[in-house]
N, C-alpha and C positions, 0 to 999 in steps of 0.2 A: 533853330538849326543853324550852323556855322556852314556858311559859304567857302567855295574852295577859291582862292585867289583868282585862279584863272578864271573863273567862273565871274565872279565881280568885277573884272577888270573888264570882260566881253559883256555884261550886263550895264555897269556905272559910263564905259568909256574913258574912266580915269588911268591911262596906261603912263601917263608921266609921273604923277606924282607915285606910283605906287614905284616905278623904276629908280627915280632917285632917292628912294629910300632903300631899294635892296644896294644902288651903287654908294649909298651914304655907308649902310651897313657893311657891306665888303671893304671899303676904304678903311674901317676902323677894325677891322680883321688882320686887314694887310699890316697895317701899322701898330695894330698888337703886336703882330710876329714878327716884324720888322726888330721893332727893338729889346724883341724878346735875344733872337738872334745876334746884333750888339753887344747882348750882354753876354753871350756865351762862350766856355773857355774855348781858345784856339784849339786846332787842331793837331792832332799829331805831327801832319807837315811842318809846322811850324814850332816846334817843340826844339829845343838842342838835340842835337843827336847822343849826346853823351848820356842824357839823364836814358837813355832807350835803351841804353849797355849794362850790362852785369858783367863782374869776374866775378868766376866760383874755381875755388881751391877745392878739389875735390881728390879721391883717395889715395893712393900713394905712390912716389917713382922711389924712394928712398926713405929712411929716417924721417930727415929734416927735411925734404922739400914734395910736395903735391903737386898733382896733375892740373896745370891752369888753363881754363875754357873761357872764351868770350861769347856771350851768348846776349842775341838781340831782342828785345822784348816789342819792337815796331811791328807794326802787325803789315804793313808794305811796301816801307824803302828798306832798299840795301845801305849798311853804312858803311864807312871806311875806317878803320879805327887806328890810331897808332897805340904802341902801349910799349911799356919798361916793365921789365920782370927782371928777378937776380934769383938766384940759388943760395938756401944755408951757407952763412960763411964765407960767401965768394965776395970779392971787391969789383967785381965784372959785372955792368949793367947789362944785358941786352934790350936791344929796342928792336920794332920790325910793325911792319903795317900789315891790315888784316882787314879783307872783305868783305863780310854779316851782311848774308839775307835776309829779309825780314823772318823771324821767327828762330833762327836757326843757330846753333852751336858750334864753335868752330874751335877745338883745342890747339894751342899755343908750345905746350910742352911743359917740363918741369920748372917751377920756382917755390920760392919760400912767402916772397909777397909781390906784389904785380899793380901798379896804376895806370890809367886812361893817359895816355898825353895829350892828345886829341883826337876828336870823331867828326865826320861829316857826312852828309846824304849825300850817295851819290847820285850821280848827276842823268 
């Protein structure tokens, strides 16, 4: 019949060495996870804010040019984004900066095609 630890330890009086083995055992737990954790990918916080951005050209103000939305795929920082968009045919860039809550869609207006200039978490 197997004895319950607690039971052998108040029977034997061996309560050290049975301790440094459960605190041997946890130390090699801790330090499993320890470097399990090391090795895992950063966090969103830590991510560029740009890769957390999408433009979507979505359906129509005209012919030639679509309705363009900046939409944040960060599941908890707001970002700040700048961005350049142009209309079919135009030689007029616009630029204009743009506040994205985490999750959320925020349309810009019409263009033909549309890049990130840069993005940052706000603060």
């Amino acid at each position: 019949m197997r004895e319950d630890w607690s039971e052998r330890e108040r029977r034997t009086g061996r309560l050290g060495a049975v301790t440094m083995d459960r605190v041997r055992h946890s130390l090699i737990g801790v330090a499993a996870i320890a470097a399990l954790l090391m090795h895992a990918p950063l966090s969103h916080a830590d991510d560029d804010a740009a890769k957390s951005l999408a433009l979507l050209l979505e359906g129509s103000c005209d012919a030639k040019n679509s309705r363009l939305f900046v939409e944040s795929k960060h599941p908890t920082k707001t970002i700040i984004a700048t961005l350049r968009w142009n209309l079919a045919g135009s030689k007029r860039i616009a630029s204009d900066q743009f506040q994205v809550a985490p999750g959320a869609r925020v349309e810009v207006g019409c263009a033909a095609q549309a890049d990130i200039v840069s993005a940052t978490f706000a603060q």
